[in-house]
C-alpha positions as CSV (number, residue, x, y, z in Angstrom):
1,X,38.9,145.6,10.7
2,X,42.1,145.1,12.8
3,X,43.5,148.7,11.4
4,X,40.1,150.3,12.6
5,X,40.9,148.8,15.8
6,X,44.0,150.1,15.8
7,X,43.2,153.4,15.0
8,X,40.1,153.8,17.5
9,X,42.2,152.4,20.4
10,X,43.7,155.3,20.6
11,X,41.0,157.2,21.9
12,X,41.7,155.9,25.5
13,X,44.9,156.5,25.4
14,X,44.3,160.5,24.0
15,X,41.9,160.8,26.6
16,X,44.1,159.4,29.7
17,X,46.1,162.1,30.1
18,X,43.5,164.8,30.0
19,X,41.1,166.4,32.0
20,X,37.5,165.6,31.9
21,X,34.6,168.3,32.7
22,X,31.7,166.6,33.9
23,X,28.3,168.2,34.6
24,X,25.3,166.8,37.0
25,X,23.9,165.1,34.0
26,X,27.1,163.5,33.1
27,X,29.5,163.5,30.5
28,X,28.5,164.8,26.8
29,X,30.4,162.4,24.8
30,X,29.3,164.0,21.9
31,X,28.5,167.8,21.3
32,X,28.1,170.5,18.3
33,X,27.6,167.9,15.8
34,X,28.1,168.4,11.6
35,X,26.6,166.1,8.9
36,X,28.3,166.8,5.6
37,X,27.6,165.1,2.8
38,X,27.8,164.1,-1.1
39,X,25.6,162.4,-4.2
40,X,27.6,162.3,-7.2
41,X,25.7,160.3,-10.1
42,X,28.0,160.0,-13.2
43,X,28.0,158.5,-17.1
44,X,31.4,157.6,-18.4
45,X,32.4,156.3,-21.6
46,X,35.5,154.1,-22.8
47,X,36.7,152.7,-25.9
48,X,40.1,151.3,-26.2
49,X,39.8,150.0,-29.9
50,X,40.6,147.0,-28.8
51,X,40.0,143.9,-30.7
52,X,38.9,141.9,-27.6
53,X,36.9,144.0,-25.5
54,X,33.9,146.0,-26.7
55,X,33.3,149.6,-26.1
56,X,32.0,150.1,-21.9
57,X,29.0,152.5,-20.7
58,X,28.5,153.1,-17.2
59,X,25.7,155.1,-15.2
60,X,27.2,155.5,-11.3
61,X,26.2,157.0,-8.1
62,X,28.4,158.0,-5.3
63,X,26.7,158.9,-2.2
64,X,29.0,160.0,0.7
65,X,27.8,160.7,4.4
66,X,29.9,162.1,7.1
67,X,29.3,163.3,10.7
68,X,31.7,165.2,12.7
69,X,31.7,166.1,16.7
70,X,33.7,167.5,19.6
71,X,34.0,164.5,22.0
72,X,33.9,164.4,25.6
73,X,33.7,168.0,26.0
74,X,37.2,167.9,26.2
75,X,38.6,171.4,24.3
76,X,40.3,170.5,21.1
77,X,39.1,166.8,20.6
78,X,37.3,165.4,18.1
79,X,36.3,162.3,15.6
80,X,34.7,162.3,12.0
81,X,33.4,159.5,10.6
82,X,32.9,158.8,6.9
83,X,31.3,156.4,4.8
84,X,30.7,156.2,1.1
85,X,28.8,153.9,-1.1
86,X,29.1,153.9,-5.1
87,X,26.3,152.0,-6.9
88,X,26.0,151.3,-10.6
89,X,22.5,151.9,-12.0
90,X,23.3,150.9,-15.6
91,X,25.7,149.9,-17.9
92,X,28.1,147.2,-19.3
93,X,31.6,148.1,-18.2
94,X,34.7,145.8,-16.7
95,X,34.8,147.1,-12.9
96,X,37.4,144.7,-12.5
97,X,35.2,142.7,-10.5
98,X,32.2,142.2,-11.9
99,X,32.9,139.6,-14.4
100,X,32.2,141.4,-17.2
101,X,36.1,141.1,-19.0
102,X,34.8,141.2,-22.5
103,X,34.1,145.1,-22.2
104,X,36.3,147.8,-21.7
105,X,37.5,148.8,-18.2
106,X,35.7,151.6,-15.9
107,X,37.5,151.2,-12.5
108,X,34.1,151.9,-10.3
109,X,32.7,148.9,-9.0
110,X,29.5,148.7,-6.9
111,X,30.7,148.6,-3.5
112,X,30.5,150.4,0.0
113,X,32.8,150.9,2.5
114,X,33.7,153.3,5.1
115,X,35.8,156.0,4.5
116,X,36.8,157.8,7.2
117,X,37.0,157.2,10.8
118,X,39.5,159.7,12.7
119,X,40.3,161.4,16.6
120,X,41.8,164.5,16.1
121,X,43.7,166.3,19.1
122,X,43.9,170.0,18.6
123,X,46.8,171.3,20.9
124,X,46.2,175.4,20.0
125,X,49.1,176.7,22.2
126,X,51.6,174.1,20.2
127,X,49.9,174.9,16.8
128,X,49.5,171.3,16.7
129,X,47.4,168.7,15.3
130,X,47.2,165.2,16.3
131,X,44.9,162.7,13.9
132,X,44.6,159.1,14.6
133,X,42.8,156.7,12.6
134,X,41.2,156.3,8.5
135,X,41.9,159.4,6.6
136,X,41.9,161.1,3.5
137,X,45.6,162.3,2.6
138,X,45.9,164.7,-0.1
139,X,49.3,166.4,-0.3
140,X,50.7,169.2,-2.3
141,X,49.5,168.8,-5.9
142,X,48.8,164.8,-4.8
143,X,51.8,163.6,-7.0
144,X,52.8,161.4,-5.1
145,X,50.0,161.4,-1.9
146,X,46.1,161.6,-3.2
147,X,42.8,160.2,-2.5
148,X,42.3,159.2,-6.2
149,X,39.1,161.4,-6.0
150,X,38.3,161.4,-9.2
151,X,37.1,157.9,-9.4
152,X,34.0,157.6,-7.4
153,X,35.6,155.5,-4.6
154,X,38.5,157.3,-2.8
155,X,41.4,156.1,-1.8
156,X,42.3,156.5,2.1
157,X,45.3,155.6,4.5
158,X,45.1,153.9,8.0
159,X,47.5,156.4,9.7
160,X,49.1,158.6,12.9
161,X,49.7,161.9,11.7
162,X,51.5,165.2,13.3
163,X,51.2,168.7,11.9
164,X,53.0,171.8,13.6
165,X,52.4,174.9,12.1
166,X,54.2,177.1,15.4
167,X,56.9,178.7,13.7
168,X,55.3,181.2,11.3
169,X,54.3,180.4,7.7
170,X,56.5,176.7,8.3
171,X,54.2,173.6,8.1
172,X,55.7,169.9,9.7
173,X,53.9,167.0,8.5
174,X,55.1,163.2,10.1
175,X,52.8,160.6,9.9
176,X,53.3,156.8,10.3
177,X,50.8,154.9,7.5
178,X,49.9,151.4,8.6
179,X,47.3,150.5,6.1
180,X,45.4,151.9,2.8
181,X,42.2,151.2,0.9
182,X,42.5,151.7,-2.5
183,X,39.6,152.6,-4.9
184,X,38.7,149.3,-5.8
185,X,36.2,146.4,-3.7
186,X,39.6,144.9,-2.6
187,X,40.8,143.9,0.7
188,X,42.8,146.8,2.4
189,X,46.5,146.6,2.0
190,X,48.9,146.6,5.2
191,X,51.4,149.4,5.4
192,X,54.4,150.3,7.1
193,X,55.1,153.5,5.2
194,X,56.3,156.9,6.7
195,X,55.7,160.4,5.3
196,X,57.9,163.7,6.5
197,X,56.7,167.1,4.8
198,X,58.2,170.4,5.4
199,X,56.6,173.3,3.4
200,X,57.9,177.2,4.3
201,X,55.9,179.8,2.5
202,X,58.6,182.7,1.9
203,X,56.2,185.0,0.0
204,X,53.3,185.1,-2.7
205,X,56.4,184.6,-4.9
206,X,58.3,181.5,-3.3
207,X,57.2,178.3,-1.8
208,X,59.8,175.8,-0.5
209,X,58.4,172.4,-0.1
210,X,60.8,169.4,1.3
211,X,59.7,165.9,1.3
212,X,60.6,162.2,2.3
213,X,57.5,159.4,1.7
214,X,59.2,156.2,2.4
215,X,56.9,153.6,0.9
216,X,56.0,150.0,1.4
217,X,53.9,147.3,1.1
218,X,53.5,143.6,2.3
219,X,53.2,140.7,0.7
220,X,53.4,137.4,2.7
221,X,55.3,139.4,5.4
222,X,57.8,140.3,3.5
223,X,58.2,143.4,1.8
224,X,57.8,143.3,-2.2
225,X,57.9,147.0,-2.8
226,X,59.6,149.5,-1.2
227,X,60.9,152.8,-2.0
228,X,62.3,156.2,-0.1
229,X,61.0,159.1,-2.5
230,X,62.7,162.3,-1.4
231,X,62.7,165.8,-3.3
232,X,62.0,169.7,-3.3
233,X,59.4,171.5,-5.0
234,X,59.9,175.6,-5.6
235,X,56.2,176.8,-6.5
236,X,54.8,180.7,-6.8
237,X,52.0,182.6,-7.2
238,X,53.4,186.1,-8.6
239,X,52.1,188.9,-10.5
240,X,53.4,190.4,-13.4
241,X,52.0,193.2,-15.8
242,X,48.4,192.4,-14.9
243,X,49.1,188.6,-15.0
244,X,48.2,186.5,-12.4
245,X,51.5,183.8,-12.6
246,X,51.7,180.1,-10.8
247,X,54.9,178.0,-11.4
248,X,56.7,174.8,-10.2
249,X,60.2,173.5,-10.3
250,X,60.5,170.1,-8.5
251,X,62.7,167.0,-8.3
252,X,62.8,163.9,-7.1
253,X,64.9,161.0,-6.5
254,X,63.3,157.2,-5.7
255,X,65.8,155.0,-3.7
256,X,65.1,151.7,-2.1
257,X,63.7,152.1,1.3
258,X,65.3,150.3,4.6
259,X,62.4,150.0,6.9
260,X,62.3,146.4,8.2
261,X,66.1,144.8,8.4
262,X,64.6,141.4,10.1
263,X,62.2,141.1,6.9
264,X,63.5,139.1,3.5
265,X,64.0,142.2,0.9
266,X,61.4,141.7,-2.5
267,X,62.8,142.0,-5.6
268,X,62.2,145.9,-6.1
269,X,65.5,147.9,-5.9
270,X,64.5,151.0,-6.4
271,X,66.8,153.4,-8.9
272,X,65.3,156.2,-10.7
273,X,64.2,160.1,-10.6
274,X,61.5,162.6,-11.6
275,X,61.1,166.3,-12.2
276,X,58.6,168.7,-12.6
277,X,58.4,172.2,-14.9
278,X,54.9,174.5,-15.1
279,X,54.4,177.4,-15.8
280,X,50.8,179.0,-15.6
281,X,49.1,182.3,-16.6
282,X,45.3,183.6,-15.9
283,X,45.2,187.3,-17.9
284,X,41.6,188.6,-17.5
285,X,40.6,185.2,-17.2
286,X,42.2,183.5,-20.2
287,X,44.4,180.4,-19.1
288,X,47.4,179.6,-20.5
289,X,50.3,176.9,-19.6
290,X,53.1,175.1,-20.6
291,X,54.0,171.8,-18.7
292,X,56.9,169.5,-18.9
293,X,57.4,166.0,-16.7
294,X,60.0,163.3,-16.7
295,X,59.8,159.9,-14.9
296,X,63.2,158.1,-15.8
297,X,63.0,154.6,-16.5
298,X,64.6,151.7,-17.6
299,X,66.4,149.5,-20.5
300,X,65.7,146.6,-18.7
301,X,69.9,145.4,-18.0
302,X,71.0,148.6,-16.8
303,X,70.0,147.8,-12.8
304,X,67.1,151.0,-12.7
305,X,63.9,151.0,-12.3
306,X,60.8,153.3,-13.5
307,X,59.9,155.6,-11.2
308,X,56.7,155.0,-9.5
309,X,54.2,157.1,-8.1
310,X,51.8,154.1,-6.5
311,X,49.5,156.1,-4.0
312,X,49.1,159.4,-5.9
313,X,46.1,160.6,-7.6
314,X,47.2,159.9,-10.9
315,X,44.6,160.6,-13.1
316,X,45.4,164.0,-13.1
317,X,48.7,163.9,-14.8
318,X,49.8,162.4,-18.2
319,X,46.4,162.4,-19.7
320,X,43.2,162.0,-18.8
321,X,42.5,159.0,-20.6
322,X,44.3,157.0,-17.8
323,X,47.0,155.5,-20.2
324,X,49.6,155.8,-17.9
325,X,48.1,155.5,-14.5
326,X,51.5,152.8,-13.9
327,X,55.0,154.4,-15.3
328,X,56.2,152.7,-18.4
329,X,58.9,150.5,-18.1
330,X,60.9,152.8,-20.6
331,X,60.0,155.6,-18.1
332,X,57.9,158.9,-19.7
333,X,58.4,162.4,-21.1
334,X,55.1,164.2,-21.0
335,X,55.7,167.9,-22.9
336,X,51.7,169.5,-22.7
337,X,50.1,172.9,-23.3
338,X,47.1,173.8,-22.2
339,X,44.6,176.9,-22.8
340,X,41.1,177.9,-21.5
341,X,38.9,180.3,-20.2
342,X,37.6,180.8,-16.4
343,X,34.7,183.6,-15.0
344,X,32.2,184.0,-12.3
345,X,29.1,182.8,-14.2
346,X,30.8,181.4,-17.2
347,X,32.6,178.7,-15.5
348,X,35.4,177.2,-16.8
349,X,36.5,175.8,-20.0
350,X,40.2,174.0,-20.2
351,X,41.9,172.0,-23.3
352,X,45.2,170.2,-23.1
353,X,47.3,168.9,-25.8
354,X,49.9,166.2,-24.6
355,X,53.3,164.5,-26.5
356,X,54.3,161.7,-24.9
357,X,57.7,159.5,-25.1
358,X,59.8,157.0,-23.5
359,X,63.1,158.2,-21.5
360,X,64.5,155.0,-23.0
361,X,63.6,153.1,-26.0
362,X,61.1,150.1,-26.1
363,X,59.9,147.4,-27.6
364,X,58.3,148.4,-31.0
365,X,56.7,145.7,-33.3
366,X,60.2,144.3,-34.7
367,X,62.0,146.8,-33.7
368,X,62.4,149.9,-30.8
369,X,60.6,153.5,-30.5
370,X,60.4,155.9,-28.0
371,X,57.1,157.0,-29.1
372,X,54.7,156.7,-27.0
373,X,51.5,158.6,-28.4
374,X,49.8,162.3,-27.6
375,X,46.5,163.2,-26.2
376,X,43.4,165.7,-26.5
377,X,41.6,166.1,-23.3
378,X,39.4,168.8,-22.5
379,X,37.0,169.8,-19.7
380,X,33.8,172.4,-18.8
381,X,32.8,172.6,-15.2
382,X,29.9,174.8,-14.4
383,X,27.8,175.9,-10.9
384,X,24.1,174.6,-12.1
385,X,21.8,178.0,-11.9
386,X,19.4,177.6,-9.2
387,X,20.3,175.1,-7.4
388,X,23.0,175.9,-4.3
389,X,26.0,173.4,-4.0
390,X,25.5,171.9,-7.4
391,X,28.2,171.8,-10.1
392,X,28.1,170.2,-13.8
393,X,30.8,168.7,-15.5
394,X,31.6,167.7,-19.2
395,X,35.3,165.6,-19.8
396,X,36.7,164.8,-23.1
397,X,39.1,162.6,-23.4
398,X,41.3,161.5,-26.9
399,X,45.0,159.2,-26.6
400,X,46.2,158.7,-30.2
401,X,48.4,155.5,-30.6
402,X,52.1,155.6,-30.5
403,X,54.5,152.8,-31.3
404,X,55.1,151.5,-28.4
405,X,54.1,147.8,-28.0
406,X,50.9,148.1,-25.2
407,X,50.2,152.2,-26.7
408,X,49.5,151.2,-30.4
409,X,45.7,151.4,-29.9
410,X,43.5,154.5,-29.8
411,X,41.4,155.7,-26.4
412,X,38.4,158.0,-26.3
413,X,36.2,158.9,-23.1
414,X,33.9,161.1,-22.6
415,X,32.0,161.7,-18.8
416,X,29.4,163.9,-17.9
417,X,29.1,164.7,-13.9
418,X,27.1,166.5,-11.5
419,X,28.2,166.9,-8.3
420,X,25.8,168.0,-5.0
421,X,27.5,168.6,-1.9
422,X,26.1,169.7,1.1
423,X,26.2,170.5,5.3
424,X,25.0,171.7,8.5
425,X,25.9,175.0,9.9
């Protein structure tokens, strides 16, 4: 509550230094209004072959509301306000929450919560934006900043954020993040995180993107985890003998980050680095890739760390089966292929085959191994004929066991979604 204070506070102090239009009938504090909106119901299956836990079922509902306006009449200011609620019709499952431990976990507890809540300041002659308040914040290919959108609760940061787009085909991003709300019924976490993004557009061919999220959270208030996550990301779009081409090149490196010097430093010390290879095709529809990713890690005496990615949407890399949703301490090589099939009317189909190992070797029964398992994942996402806004979705999900003490068990989930979204004009 005091970070939504926070962030609607600064409404006065937008509105002070501008210039009000008022009519006879007084001010319209609110004017061309938008609803948008979402209902989301979902089944999801887990079984870790675990000998503790039983198998997990779950039948969810996300519904998500949101109303938008012009405020004040002033030109170029506006709020949007969000909120979601996520309700579990059936099911045994481990929400993390709800007691039930002896099942398997699903991560979407019953809960509701509002999502949103922002002032935006549009300056048009600047090319600026100015956004004040809860938000979702989804950047680049959300590596490393996502909403978590998959799960049926998102993920959202309490934040001030800048973006200049004046100089042509160059995007500026600063924002300062004081707060988040993860995905799960938790109390929100206090912040003091900052997050500088360049990305320059050259051509259809080259994309430069620059970055600096220095991360941190609070614990007792002092700072347990804190890192300054700088890198460079080369992506493309070309074209080449009828081929339709995406690619990215990026690295990263994962220091400790200064913020505070008054505050007691936690015991994080930050040491490690990341990088990124894909390379993607669509020829007459057929998908095709190759994928390579690297998160160093650590022996455990040799003063690094594993490099985190803690507010990134991270079911979307490494496997769908959510094995490595936190970096093992070893660190992770993920080499994957993937192949499929996308057309208006058809939909589109997608498999993935992943290999996973350690960067450095771990703990392995009696002895070490590197190997860390593969996985099978697949996916068919579909408009439903007849019915406007509505898509269908069927997700397969297979992690075969490695060697690895904590990846020597086998996972297999299976979802099936549909997803209606909808608006005012």
């Amino acid at each position: 509550m005091k970070k939504m204070l926070l962030s609607m506070a600064a409404l006065p102090l937008v509105i002070g230094g501008l210039s009000v239009s008022a009519s006879a009938d007084g001010i319209n504090v609110l004017d061309n209004i938008k609803v948008k909106g979402e209902i989301r119901p979902r089944y999801e299956s887990a079984d870790t072959n675990s000998a503790t836990t039983k198998s997990a079922s779950a039948f969810t509902v996300r519904t998500r509301i949101g109303v938008g306006a012009d405020l004040f009449g002033v030109h170029g200011l506006s709020t949007f306000v969000e909120g979601m609620s996520v309700n579990n019709i059936s099911g045994k499952y481990n929400s993390t929450s709800n007691g039930q431990t002896g099942y398997d976990k699903i991560v979407d507890p019953r809960q509701a919560r509002l999502t949103q809540a922002y002032i935006d300041y549009k300056i048009a002659a600047a090319n600026t934006l100015l956004r004040v308040g809860r938000q979702e914040v989804n950047l680049d290919n959300q590596r490393f900043i996502g909403s978590v959108n998959w799960r049926q609760m998102i993920q959202t940061f309490d934040a001030a954020v800048a973006i200049n787009s004046s100089v042509k085909n160059l995007t500026l991003i600063g924002a300062y993040v004081y707060g988040t709300e993860g995905i799960k019924d938790t109390p929100s976490s206090d912040l003091e995180s900052y997050i500088l993004h360049a990305n320059y557009k050259v051509n259809n061919m080259l994309t430069i993107t620059a970055y600096d999220y220095i991360l941190a959270t609070e614990k007792n208030t002092a700072l347990y985890y804190g890192s300054d996550t700088y890198g460079v990301a080369l992506t493309g779009k070309p074209t080449f003998a009828g081929a339709k081409l995406n690619y990215r090149v990026e690295y990263a490196k994962q220091k400790d980050a200064s913020i505070d010097n008054s505050r007691t430093p936690g015991d994080f010390n930050a040491d490690a680095y990341y990088y990124n290879l894909d390379l993607g095709a669509n020829i007459s529809g057929i998908l095709a890739g190759v994928n390579y990713e690297f998160l160093s890690g650590t022996t455990g005496t040799d003063g690094k760390t594993a490099f985190a990615t803690p507010f990134g949407t991270n079911h979307k890399f490494n496997g769908w089966a959510d094995k490595f949703l936190s970096t093992p301490s070893g660190g992770l090589k993920d080499a994957n292929v993937r192949l499929g099939y996308k057309a208006k009317g058809f939909g589109k189909l997608l498999a993935v085959y992943h290999t996973f190992t350690a960067d450095k070797v771990m703990s392995a029964g009696t002895g070490t191994s590197d190997d860390l398992g593969s996985e099978f994942d697949a996916v068919y996402v579909n408009k439903i004929p007849g019915v406007k806004n509505l898509k269908g979705l069927i997700k397969y999900a297979a992690y075969s066991k490695g060697k690895v003490d904590g990846y020597v068990t086998d996972v297999d989930k299976v979802w099936f979604m549909l997803d209606y979204k909808f608006s005012t004009k």
